[in-house]
N, C-alpha and C positions, 0 to 999 in steps of 0.2 A: 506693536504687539504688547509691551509692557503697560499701556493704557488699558485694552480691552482683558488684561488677567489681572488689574487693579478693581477695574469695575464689576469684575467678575467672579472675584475672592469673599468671602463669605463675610457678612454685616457692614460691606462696602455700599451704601444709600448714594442719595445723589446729591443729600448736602454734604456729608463726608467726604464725596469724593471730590466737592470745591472745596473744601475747607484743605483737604489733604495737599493738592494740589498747589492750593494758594501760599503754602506754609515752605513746602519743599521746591516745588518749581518743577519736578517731571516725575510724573511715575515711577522711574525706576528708583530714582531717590526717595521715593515714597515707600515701595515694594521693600527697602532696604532698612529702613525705619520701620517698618512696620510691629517688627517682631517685640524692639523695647515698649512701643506705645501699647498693645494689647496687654502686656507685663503689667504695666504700670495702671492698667485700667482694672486688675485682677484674673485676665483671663490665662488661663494656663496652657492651653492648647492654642498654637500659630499654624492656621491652616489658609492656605490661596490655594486661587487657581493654579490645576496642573497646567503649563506650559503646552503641553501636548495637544490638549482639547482646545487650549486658544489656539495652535496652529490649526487642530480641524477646521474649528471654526471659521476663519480666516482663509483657508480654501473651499469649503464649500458654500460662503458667499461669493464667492470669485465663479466659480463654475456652474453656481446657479444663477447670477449674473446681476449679481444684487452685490453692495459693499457697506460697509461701517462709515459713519460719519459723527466723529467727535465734537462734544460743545465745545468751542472756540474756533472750530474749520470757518473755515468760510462757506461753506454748504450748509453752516447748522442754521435752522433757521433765527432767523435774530430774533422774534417775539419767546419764541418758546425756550430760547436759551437767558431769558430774563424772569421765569419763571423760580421761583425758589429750590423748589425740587425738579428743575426739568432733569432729563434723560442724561448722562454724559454721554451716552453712545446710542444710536439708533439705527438702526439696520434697513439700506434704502433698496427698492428698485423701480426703476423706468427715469422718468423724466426730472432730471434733480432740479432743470429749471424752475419750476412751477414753487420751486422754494422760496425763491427769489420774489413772487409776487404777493400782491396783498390778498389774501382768502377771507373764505367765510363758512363758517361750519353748520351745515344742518345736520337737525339733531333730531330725533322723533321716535313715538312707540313700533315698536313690532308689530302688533296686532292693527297699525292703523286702518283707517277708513278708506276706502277706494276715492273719494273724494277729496281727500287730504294728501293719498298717493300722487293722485293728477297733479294735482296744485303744487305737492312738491318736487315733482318731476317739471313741470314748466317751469319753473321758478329757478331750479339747478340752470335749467338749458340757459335763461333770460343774464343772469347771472356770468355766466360764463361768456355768453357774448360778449356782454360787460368788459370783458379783460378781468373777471374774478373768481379764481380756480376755485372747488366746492369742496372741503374737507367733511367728513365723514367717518364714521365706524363699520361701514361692511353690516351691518347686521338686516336681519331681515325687516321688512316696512322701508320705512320712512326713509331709512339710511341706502337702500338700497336701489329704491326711486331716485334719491337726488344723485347719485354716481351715476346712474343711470342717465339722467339728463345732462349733464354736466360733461360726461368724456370725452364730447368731443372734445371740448374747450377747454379742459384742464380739470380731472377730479384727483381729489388724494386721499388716500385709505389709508386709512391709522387701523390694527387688524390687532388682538389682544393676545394673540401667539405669536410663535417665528414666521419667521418671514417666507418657511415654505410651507407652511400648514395653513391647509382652506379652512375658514368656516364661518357662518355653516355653510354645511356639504352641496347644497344647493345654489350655492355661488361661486362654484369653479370655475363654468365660465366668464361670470363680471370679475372674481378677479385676478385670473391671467388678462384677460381684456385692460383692465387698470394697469395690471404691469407691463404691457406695450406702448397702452396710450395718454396712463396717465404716473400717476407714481402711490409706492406701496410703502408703507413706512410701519417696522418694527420694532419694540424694543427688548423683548424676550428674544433669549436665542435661540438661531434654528432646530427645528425640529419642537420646539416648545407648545404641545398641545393648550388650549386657554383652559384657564379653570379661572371660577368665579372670584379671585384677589385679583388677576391680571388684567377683570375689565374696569378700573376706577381709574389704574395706571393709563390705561390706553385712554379714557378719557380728560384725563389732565393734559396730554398731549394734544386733539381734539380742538379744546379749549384755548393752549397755550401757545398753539401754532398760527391761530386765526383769530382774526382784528376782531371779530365779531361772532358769536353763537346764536343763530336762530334756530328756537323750537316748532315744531309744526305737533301738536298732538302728543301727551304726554301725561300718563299718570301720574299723581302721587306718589312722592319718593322713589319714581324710578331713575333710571341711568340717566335721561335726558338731563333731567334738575340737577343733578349732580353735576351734569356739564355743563350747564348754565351757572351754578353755583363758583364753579370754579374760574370761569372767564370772569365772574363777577369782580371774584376777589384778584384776579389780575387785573382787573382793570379795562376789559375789556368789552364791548358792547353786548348786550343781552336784550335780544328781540325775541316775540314770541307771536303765531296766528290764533286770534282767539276761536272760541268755538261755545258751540251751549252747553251750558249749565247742566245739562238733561245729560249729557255724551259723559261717563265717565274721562272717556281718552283726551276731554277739553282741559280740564279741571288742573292738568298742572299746567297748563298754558296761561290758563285762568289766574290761575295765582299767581304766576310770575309776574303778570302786568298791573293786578295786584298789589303787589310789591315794589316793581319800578318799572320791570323792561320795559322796552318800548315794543308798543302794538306800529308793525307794520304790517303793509297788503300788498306790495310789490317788490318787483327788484330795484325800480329806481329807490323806494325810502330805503333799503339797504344800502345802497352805495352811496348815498346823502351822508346815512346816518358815519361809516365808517370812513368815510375820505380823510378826515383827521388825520387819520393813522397809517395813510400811505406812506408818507414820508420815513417814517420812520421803519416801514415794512423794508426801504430799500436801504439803510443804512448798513457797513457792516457787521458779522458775527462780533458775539461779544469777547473779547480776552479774557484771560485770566489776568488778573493783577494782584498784588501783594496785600492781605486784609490785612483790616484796621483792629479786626476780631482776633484773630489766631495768631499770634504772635510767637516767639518763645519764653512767654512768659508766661512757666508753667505752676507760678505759686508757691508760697511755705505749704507747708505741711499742713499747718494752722486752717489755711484760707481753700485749701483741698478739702477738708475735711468737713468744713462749714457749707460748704458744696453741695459732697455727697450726704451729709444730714440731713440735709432740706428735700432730699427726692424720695418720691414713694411710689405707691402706685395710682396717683392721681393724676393725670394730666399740667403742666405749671408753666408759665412762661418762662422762656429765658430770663426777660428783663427784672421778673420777679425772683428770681433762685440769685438774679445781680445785687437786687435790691435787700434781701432778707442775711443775702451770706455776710454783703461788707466786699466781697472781695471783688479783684474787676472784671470786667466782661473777657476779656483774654483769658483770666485763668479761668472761671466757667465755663467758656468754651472749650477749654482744651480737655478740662475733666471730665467734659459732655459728649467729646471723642473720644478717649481715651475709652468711656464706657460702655460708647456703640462697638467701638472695633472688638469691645473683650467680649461683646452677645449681651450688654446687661443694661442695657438703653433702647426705650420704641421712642420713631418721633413721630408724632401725630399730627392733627389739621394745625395750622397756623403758627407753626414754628413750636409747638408746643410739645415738652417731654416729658417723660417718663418711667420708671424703672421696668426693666422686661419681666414680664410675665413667669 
């Protein structure tokens, strides 16, 4: 319980909550520190979560029949718990198995094409014979074809609310259907209606849980690219179905392969492309282990200070706020916590920070 009201306490992120973690060794020793570290970062107000609504919490995933599953369990999945900002906690229900194997995410417009529908609905089913469960977002089109196809044989829904809220409303029954036959994976807590910051999150999950991202049909700058973009930067496979020039809906398909993905046309060039990464799909969840970063070496005065001069409201790398201060990666980082916990730090794409807004 001292976990899920750590992650649950206000400017608690999910690189702070490894960082926090790596430093003290348990939440409660963290929860217990806490109050000097936001001190020291400027903040004057020490607010967590109440105790109480972690207990709700905590029973009504129990009796709704779904439970919490911490990065470093052995249920967490091991790709996505190698992600820099994955989830520390995710809220599961149906088949935890299906964790355990190697996936593949289709990804696609909402308004897709009926022909782009079919093809991604075979495709899910072809797939899943395979022995390759089909990750997804729930949304309407593309995503909702390939769950579609795919349940028998294992699909997983990443959903941008808690874990009891449908949407959209027109998917009640795919997914209750998912949460008997396949598995439903949350990271907002229940009751958490979605609004439009909670679906980039769900998509890093998406991305970070499956060896591989194929798009079928996708606009520019929509959701899909995003979650192409982001498997990218993990390192993980990015495929895409092309389409014509002429079809708006092709055009980010277009461009990703473009760019690099790979244009495939079946389910066997899928599981060619991704067998690499089996192995490693089966190894275990990751630990926590002592950084090399956060230390307690919290700095002079001096080498704080040269620090906090260097931040504004530009976006900056770490390695660059290391390089400009003099001082060392330890005390940057710790000053860089210290600032999130006090509310006076965003961290953005690519490890990169910032002063809050």
């Amino acid at each position: 319980m001292d976990k899920l009201r750590l992650i649950r306490s206000p400017n608690i992120g999910p690189v702070s909550y490894r960082q926090l973690m790596a430093r003290f060794g348990s939440a409660r020793a963290v929860l217990e520190a806490l109050p000097d570290l936001i001190r020291r970062g400027g903040g004057k107000q020490v607010l967590l979560a109440n105790e109480a609504d972690i207990a709700r919490e905590f029973k009504f995933a129990q009796a709704f029949g779904a439970r919490h599953v911490f990065i470093g369990d052995a249920d967490y999945p091991y790709l996505l718990s190698h992600m820099d900002n994955a989830p520390p906690v995710i809220c599961v229900k149906g088949n935890l198995a299906l964790l355990a194997q190697p996936t593949v995410a289709i990804v696609g417009a909402r308004n897709a094409s009926a022909g782009a529908c079919q093809f991604a609905r075979q495709l899910a089913f072809e797939l899943g014979q395979m022995g390759l469960p089909v990750v997804s977002g729930l949304a309407r089109g593309i995503d909702s074809v390939a769950h579609a196809g795919s349940i028998e044989n294992g699909t997983i829904a990443v959903i941008a609310g808690g874990i009891d809220v449908v949407y959209p409303p027109e998917n009640r029954a795919l997914q209750e259907a998912i949460a008997e036959r396949g598995l439903l994976i949350a990271e907002q807590p229940p009751g958490t209606e979605p609004r439009a910051r909670h679906f980039p999150y769900r998509n890093r999950i998406i991305a970070g849980a499956s060896a591989g991202t194929l798009v079928i049909e996708a606009a520019p700058k929509s959701g899909s690219l995003i979650t192409a973009r982001l498997a990218a930067e993990a390192g993980r496979e990015v495929m895409a179905i092309p389409g014509s020039p002429l079809d708006p809906r092709s055009r980010g398909c277009n461009q990703l392969i473009r760019e690099g993905a790979t244009l495939v046309q079946n389910a066997a060039e899928i599981v060619e492309l991704i067998s690499p990464l089996d192995n490693r799909m089966l190894a275990p969840a990751a630990k926590f282990e002592p950084s090399t970063n956060i230390t307690s070496d919290e700095g002079s005065n001096a080498e704080r200070s040269a620090v906090i001069d260097l931040m504004g409201m530009t976006y900056v790398s770490i390695d660059e706020l290391v390089r400009q201060s003099g001082s060392s990666a330890a005390t940057v980082q710790m000053v860089l916590l210290e600032f999130e916990l006090a509310g006076k730090l965003e961290r953005g794409a690519g490890g990169k920070v910032r002063l809050a807004a």
